[in-house]
C-alpha positions as CSV (number, residue, x, y, z in Angstrom):
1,X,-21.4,22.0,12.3
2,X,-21.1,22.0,16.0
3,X,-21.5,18.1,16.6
4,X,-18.9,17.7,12.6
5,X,-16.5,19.4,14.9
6,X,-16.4,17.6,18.0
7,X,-16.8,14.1,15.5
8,X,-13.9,15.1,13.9
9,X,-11.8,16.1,17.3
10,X,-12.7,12.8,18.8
11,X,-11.8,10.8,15.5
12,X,-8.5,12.1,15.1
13,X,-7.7,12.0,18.9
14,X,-8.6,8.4,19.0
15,X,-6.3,8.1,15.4
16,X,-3.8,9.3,17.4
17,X,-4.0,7.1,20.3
18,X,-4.2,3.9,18.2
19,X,-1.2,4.8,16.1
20,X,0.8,5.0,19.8
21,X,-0.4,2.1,20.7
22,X,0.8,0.2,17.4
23,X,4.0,2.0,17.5
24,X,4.2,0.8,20.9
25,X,3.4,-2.8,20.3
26,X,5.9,-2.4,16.7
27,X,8.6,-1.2,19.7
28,X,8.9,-4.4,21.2
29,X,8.4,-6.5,18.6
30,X,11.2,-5.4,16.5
31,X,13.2,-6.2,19.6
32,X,11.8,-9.4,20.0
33,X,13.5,-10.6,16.2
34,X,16.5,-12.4,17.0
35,X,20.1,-11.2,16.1
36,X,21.1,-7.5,16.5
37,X,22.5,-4.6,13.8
38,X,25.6,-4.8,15.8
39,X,26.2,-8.1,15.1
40,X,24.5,-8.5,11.4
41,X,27.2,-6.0,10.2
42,X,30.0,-7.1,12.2
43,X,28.9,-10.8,10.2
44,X,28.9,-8.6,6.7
45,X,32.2,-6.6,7.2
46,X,33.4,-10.4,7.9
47,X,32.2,-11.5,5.2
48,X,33.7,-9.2,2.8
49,X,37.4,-9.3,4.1
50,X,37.9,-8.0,7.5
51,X,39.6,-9.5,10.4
52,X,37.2,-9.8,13.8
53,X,39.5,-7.1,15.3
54,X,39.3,-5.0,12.3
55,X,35.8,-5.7,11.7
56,X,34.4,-4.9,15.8
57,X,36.2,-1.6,15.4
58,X,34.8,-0.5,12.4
59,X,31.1,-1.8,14.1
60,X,31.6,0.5,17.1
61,X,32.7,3.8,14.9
62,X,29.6,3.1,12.9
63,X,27.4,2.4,15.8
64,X,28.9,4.6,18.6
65,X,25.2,6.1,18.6
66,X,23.7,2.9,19.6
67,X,22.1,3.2,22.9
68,X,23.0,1.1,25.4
69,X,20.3,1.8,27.9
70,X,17.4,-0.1,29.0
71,X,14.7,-1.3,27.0
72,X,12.1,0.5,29.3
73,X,14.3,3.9,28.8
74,X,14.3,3.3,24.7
75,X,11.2,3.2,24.6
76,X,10.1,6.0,26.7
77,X,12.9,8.1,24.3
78,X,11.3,6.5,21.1
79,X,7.9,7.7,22.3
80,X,9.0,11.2,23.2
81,X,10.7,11.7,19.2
82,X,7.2,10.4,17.9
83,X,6.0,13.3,19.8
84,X,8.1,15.6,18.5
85,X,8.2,14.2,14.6
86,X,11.8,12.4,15.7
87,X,12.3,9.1,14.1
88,X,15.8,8.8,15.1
89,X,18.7,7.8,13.2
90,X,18.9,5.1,10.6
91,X,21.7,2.3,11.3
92,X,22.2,0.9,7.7
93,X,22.0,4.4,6.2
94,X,25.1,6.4,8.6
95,X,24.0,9.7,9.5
96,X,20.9,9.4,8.0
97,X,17.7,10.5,9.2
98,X,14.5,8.0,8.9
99,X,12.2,10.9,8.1
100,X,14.1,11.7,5.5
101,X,14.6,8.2,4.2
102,X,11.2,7.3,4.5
103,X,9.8,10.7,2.1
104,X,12.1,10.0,-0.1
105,X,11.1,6.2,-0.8
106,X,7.6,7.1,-0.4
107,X,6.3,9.1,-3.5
108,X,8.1,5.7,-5.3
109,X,5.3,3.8,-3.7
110,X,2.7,5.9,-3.9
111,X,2.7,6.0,-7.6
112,X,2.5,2.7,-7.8
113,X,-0.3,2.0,-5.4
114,X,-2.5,4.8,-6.9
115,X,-2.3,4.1,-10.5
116,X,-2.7,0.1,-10.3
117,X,-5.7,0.9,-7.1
118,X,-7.6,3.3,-9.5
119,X,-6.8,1.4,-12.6
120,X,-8.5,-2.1,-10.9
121,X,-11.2,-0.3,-9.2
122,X,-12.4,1.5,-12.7
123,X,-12.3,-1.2,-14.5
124,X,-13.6,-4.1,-12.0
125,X,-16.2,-2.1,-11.3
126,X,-17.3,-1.6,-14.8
127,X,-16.3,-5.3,-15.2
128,X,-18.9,-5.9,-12.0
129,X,-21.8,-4.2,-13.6
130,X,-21.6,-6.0,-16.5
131,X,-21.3,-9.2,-14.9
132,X,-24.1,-8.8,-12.8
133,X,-26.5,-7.3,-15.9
134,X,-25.8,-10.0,-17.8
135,X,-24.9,-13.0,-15.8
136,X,-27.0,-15.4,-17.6
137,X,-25.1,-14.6,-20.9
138,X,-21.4,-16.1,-22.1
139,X,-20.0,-12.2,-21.2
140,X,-20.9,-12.0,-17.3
141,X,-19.9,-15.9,-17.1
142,X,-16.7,-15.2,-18.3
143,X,-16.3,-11.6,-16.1
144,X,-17.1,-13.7,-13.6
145,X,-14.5,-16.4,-13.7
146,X,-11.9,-14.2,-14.7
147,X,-12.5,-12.1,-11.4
148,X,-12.6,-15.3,-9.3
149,X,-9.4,-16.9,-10.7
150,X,-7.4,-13.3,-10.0
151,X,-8.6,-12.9,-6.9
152,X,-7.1,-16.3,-5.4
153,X,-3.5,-15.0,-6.8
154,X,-1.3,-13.8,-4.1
155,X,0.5,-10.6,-5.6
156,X,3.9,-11.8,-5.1
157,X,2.6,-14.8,-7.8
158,X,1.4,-12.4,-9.8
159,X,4.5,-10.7,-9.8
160,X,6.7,-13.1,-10.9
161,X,4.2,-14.6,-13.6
162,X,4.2,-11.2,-15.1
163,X,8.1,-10.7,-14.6
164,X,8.5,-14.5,-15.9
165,X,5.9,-13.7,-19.4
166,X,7.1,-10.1,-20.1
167,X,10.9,-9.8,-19.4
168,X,12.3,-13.6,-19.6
169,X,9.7,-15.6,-21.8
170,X,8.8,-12.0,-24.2
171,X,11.4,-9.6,-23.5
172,X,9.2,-6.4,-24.4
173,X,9.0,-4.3,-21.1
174,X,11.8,-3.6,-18.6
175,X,12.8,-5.2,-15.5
176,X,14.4,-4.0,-11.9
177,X,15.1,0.1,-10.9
178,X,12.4,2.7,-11.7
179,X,14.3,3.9,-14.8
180,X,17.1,3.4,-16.8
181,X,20.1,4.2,-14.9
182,X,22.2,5.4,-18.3
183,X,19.4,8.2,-18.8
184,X,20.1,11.6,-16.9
185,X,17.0,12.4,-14.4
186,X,15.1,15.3,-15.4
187,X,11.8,16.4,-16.8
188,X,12.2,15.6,-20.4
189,X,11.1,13.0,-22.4
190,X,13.5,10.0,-22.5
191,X,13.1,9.7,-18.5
192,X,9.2,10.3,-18.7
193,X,9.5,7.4,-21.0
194,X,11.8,5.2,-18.9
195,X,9.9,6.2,-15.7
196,X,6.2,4.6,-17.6
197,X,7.4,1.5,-18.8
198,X,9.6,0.6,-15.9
199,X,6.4,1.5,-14.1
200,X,3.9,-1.0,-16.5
201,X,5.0,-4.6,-14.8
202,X,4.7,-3.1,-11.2
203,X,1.4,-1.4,-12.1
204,X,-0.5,-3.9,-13.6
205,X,0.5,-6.6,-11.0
206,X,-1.0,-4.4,-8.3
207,X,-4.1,-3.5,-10.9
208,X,-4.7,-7.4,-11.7
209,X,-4.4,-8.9,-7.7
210,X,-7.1,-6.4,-6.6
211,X,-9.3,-6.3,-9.8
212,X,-11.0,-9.6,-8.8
213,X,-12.1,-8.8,-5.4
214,X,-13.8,-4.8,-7.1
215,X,-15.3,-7.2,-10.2
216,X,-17.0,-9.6,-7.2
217,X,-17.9,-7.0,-4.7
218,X,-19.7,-5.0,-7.4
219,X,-21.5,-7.8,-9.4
220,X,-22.7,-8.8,-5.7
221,X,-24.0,-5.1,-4.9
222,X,-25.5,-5.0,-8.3
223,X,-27.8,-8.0,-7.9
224,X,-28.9,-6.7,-4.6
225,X,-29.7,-3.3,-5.9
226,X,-32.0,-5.0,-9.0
227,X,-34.1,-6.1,-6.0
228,X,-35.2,-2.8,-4.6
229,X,-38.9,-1.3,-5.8
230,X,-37.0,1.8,-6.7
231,X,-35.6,-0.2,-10.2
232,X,-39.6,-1.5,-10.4
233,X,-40.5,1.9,-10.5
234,X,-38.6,3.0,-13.2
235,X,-39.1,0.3,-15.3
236,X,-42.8,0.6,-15.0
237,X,-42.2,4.2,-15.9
238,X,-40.4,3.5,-18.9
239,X,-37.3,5.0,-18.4
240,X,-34.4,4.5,-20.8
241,X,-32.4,1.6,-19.7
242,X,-29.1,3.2,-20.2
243,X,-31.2,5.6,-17.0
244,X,-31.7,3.0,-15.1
245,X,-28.0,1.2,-15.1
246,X,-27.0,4.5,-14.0
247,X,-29.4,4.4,-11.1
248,X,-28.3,0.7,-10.3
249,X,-24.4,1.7,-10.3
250,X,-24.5,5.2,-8.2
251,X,-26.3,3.0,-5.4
252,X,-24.1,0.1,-5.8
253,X,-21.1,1.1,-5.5
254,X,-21.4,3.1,-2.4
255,X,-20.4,0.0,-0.2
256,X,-17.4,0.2,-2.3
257,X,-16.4,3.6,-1.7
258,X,-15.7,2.7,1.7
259,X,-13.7,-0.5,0.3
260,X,-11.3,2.1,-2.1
261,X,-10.7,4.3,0.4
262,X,-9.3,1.6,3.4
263,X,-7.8,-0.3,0.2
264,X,-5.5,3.2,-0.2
265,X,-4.2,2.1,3.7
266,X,-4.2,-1.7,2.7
267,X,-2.1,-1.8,-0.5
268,X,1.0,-0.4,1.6
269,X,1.3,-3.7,2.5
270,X,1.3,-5.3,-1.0
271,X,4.1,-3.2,-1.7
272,X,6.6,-5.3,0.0
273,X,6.4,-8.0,-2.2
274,X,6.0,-6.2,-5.8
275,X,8.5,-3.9,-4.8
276,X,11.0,-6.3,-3.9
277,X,10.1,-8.2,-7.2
278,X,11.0,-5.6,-9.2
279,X,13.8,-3.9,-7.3
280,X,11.6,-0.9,-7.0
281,X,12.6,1.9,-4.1
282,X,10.3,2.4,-2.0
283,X,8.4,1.7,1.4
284,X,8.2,-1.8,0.7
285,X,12.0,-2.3,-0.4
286,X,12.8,-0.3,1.8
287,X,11.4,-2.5,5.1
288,X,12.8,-5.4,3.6
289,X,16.2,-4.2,3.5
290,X,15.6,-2.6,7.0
291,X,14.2,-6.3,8.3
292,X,17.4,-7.3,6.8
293,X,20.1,-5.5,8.5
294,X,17.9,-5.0,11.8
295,X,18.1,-1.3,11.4
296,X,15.0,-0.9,15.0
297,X,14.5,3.0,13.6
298,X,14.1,2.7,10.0
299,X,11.9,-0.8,10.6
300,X,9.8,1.0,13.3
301,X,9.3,4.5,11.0
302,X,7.9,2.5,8.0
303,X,5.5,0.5,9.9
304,X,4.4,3.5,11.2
305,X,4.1,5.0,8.2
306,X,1.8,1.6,6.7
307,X,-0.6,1.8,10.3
308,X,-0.9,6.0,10.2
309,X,-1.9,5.5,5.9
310,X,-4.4,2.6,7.3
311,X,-5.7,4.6,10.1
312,X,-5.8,8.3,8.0
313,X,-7.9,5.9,5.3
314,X,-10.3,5.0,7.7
315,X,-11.2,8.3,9.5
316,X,-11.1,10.0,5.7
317,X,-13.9,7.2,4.6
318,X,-16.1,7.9,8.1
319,X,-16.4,10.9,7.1
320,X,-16.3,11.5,2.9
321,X,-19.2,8.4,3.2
322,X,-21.3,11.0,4.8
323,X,-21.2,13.4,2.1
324,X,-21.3,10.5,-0.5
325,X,-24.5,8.6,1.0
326,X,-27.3,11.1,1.8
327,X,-28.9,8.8,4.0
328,X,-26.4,9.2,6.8
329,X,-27.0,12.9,7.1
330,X,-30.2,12.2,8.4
């Protein structure tokens, strides 16, 4: 328990040195991007109307917070709020705090990244087994290709095939928002309804662009577990072969555990371009729009967000793997 402890301590100390040093490097490279907020709104409030005079004083009521300081003393402030849970003040969103911008488009996200992660990795893993069983036969040929075709689509193809086949070419599922706006938010069952199959499209895009890479990874752990005496033995002892797949799956998909778990971290990233596919709210939309009007704080608090859900991921595998996989704990 002793040496758990002091694993644990160092783990999550150096977790939280990495996601300064990221949040460092984000810092500057936001400020690297060329253009300003300042002067990207000042362009929109042009654009719709205003005279320059008209529009650079409604740019400095807006943006009277804006400091004007040095980079250098920015940064040191910026670091000091991440110490104390501050992610400052949102510039496209007035008066807005990021934290609270960020939890609210988050739990949008997270549904989707859950459902379609644990919907591909059930069935590409079942898919895997299969294929790797019988991958002489017409089945595991056909698993096979179908896993290595999906897995060379990007997501944001995938994304608008599915939007193109399912909303233009067969209107039969919804398109853009979460739910239907005309329906009042609530638990009943109208919005439950409007919540799922405005959910489908998003879901199964992020469920088909992973299911290829589970469906390979586990036909490839399968044929190497068929070679270990372990399967010998319990074939020569005539065990049921219904026993034995079970034997061949619980030790193949161990490598893959570790896989799911830093996938979790991984498919944050995803969410930019299915998100923004289907006009859904969350982290990913949510950086785009921020990339967009050069709001620094809200761009710098969701890639935060994305590295501490990648680094989290890791240091939760490193540690549920030992209690998975006996063979560590020795």
């Amino acid at each position: 328990m002793k040496n758990f402890l002091i694993r644990l301590v160092w783990r999550v100390f150096s977790g939280i040195l990495m996601v300064l040093v990221i949040a460092s490097l984000t810092f500057f490279l936001i400020r690297l991007m060329p253009g300003d907020p300042v002067s990207a709104q000042y362009n929109q409030l042009i654009m719709q109307g205003m005279t320059p005079v008209q529009a650079e004083n409604q740019v400095k009521v807006m943006y009277g917070f804006i400091p004007d300081e040095p980079v250098g003393e920015q940064f040191v402030n910026y670091i000091w709020g991440l110490l104390h849970f501050d992610f400052g003040q949102s510039i496209s969103y007035e008066g807005i705090g990021v934290s609270h911008i960020i939890l609210t488009a988050a739990p949008w996200t997270l549904i989707l990244v859950f459902t379609g992660l644990i919907a591909s990795f059930l069935v590409g893993v079942l898919a895997g087994v299969i294929s790797a069983i019988k991958r002489s036969s017409p089945t595991g040929t056909v698993l096979t290709v179908s896993g290595s075709l999906l897995h060379g689509v990007p997501q944001f193809v995938m994304g608008l095939l599915l939007a193109y086949l399912f909303t233009t070419l067969w209107p039969i599922l919804p398109f853009g928002a979460p739910y239907d706006s005309s329906i009042d938010p609530g638990f009943n069952g109208p919005f439950i309804s409007s919540l799922i199959s405005h959910a489908v499209l998003p879901v199964v895009t992020y469920a088909l662009s992973s299911y290829g890479g589970w469906l390979l990874t586990m036909k490839s752990s399968v044929i190497t577990v068929l070679g270990d005496d372990f399967i010998l033995a319990s074939e020569i002892r005539g065990l049921k072969s219904s026993t034995i797949i079970g034997y061949i799956a619980r030790n193949a998909i161990l490598p893959l555990f570790t896989l799911f778990t830093l996938s979790i971290g991984f498919m944050f990233g995803g969410s930019v371009f299915i998100e923004n596919i289907f006009d859904y709210p969350g982290l990913g939309n949510l950086l785009l729009k921020s990339i967009d009007t050069r709001d620094y704080p809200l761009m710098s608090g969701a890639f935060l967000l994305i590295t501490i859900a990648v680094i989290a991921a890791n240091i939760i595998t490193d540690f549920l793997y030992t209690f998975v996989d006996p063979r560590i704990r020795r």
